[in-house]
Rosetta silent file (secondary structure, phi, psi, omega in degrees, C-alpha in Angstrom):
SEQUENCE: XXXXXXXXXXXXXXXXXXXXXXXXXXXXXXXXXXXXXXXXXXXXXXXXXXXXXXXXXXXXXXXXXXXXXXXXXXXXXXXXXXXXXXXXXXXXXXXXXXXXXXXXXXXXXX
SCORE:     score description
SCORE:     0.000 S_00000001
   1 L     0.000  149.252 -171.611 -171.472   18.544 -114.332 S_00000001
   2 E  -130.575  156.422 -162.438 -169.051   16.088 -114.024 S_00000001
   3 E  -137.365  127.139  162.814 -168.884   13.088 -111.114 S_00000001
   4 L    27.607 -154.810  151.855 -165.737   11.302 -111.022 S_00000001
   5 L   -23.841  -17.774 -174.061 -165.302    9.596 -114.680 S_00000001
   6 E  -117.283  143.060  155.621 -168.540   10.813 -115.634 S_00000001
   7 E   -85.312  160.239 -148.385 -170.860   13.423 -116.876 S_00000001
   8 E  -130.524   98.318 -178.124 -173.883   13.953 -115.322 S_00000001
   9 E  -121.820  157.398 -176.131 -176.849   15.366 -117.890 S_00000001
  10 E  -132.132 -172.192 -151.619 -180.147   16.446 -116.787 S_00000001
  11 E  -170.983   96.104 -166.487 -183.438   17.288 -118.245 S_00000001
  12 E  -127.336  149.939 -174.371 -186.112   18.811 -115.538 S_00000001
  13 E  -178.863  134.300  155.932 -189.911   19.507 -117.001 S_00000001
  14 L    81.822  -39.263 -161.345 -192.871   19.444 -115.144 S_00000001
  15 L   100.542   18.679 -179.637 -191.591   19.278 -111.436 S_00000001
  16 E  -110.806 -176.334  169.050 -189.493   15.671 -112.660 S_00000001
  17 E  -139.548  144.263  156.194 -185.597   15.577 -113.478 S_00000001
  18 E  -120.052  150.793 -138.028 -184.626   13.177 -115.728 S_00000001
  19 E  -134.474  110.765  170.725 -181.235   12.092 -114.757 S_00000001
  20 E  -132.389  147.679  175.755 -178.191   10.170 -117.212 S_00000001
  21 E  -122.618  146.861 -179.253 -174.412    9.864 -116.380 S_00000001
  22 E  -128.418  158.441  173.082 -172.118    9.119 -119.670 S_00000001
  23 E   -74.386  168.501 -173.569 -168.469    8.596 -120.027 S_00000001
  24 L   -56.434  -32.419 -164.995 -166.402   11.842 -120.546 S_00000001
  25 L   -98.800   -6.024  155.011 -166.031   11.298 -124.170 S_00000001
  26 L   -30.094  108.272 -167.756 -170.108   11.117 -124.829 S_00000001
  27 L   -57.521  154.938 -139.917 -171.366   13.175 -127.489 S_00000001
  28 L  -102.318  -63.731 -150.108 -173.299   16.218 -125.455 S_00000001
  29 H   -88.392    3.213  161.689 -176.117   16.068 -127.788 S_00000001
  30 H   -94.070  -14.514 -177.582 -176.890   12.517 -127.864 S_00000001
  31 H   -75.812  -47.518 -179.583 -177.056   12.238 -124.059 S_00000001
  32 H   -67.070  -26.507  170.582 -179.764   15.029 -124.168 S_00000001
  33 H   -71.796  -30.537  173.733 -181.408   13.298 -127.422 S_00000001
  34 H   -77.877  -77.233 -152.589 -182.267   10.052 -125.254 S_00000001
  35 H   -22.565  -40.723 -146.023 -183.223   12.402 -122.309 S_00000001
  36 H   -96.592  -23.539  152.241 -185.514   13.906 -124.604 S_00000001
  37 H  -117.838   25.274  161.017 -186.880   10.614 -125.156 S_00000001
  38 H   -65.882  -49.775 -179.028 -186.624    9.107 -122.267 S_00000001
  39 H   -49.108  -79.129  154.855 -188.922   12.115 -121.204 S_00000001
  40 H    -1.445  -99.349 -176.670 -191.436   11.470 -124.340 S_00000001
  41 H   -49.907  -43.570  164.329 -191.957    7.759 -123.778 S_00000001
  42 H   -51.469  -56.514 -163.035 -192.421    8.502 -119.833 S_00000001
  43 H   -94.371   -6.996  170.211 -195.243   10.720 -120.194 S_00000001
  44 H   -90.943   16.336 -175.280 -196.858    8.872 -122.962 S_00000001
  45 H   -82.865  -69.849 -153.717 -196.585    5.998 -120.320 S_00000001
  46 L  -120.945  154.180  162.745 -197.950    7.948 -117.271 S_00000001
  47 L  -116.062  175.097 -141.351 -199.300   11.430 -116.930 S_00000001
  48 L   -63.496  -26.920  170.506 -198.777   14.236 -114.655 S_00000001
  49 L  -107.228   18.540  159.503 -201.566   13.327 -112.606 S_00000001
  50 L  -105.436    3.503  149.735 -201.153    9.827 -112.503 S_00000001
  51 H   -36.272  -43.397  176.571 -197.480   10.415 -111.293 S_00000001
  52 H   -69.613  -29.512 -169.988 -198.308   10.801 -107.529 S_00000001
  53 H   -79.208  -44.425 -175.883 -200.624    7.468 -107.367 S_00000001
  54 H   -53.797  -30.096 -173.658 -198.266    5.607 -109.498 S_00000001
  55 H   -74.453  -23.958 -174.036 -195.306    6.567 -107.569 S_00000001
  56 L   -89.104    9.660  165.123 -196.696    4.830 -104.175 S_00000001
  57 L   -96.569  -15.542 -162.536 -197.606    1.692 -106.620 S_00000001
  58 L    95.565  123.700  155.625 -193.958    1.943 -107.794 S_00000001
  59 L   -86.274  136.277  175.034 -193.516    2.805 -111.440 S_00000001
  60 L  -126.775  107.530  134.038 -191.828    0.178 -113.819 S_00000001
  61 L  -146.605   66.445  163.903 -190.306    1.712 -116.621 S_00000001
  62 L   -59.931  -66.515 -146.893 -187.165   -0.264 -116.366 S_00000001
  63 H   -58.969  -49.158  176.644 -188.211   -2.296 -119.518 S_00000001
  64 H   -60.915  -44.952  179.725 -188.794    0.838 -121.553 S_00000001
  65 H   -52.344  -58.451 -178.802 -185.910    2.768 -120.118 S_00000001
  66 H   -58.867  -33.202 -167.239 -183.631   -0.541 -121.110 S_00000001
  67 H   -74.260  -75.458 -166.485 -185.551   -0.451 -124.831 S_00000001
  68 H   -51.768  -56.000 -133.866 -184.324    3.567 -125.227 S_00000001
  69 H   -86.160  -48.684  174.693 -180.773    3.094 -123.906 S_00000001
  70 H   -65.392  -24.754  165.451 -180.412    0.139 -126.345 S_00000001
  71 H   -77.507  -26.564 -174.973 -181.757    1.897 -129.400 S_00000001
  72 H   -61.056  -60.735  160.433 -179.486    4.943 -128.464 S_00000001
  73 H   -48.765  -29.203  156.922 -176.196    2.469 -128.430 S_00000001
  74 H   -78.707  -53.991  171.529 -176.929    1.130 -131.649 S_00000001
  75 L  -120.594  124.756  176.846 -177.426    4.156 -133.326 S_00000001
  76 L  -108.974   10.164  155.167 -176.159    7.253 -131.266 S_00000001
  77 L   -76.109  118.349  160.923 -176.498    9.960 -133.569 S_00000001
  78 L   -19.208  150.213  145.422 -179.414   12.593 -132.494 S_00000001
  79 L  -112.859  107.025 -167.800 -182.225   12.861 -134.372 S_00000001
  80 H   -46.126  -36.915 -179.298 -181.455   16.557 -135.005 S_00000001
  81 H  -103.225  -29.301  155.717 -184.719   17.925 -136.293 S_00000001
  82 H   -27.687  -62.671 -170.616 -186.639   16.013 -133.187 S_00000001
  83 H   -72.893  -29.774 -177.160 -184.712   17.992 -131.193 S_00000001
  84 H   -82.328  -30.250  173.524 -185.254   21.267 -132.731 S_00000001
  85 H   -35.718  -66.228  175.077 -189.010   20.596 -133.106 S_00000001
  86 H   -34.730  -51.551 -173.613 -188.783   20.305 -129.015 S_00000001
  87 H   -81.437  -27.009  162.549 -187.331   23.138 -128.708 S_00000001
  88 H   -62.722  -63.696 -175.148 -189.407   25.187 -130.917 S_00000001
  89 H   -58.933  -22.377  167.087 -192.781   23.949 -129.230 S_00000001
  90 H   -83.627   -4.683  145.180 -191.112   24.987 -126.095 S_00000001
  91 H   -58.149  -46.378  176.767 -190.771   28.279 -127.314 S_00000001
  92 H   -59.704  -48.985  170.758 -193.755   28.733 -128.845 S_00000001
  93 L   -78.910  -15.856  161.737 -195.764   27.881 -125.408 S_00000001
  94 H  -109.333   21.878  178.399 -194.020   30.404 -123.538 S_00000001
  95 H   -91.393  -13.905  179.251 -193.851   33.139 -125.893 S_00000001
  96 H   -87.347  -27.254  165.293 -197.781   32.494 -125.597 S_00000001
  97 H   -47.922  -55.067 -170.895 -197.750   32.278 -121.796 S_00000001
  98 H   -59.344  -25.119  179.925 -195.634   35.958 -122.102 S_00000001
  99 H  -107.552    0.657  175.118 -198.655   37.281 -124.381 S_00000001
 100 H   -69.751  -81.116  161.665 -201.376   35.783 -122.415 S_00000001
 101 H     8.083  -86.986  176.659 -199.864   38.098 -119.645 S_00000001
 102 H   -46.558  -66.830 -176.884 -199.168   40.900 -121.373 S_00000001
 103 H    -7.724  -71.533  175.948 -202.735   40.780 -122.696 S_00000001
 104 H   -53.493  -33.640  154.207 -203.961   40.335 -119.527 S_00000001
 105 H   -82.029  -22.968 -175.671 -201.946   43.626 -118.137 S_00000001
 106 H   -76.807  -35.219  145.781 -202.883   45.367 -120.814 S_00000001
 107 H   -45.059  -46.402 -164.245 -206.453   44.969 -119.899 S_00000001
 108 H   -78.944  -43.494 -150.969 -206.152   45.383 -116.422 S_00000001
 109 L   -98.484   54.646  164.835 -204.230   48.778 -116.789 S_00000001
 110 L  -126.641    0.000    0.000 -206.844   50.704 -119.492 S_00000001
């Protein structure tokens, strides 16, 4: 998606978005390599059920957020097999959700 001068990329997991805008000329897959650790370092910060209490303390993770954006700008090249890992373990849990399922119809239905 694009916003004026900018692209807009997003990264939703979990019931969050994670949310970056880059100039137009912004390599695709490095804006999606910090999301992807932007994401990472978030949840080894807070977890899913300390999200609601934390958000009505406020979360601060400027400091971290500021740490990622500056290692990304020094070196901006992906780390390529990171990203494919990710994407494999997200495969992997729903081809097991899809056979948990089946299983589970397959049972129900005898």
């Amino acid at each position: 998606m694009t916003y004026f001068r900018f692209n807009v990329h997003t990264y939703c997991t979990d019931g969050l978005s994670f949310i970056c805008l880059t100039d137009r000329d912004f390599k695709l897959e490095v804006a999606y390599s910090f999301l992807d650790t932007v994401k990472e370092r978030f949840f080894k910060k807070y977890s899913l059920d300390t999200i609601g209490r934390s958000v009505a303390s406020g979360i601060n993770f400027a400091e971290e957020l500021k740490s990622i954006m500056d290692d990304t700008n020094a070196n901006p090249e992906p780390d390529k097999s990171k990203a494919v890992i990710s994407e494999l373990s997200d495969v992997k849990n729903i081809a097991a959700d899809n056979l948990s399922t089946v299983g589970f119809w397959l049972c129900e239905n005898r």
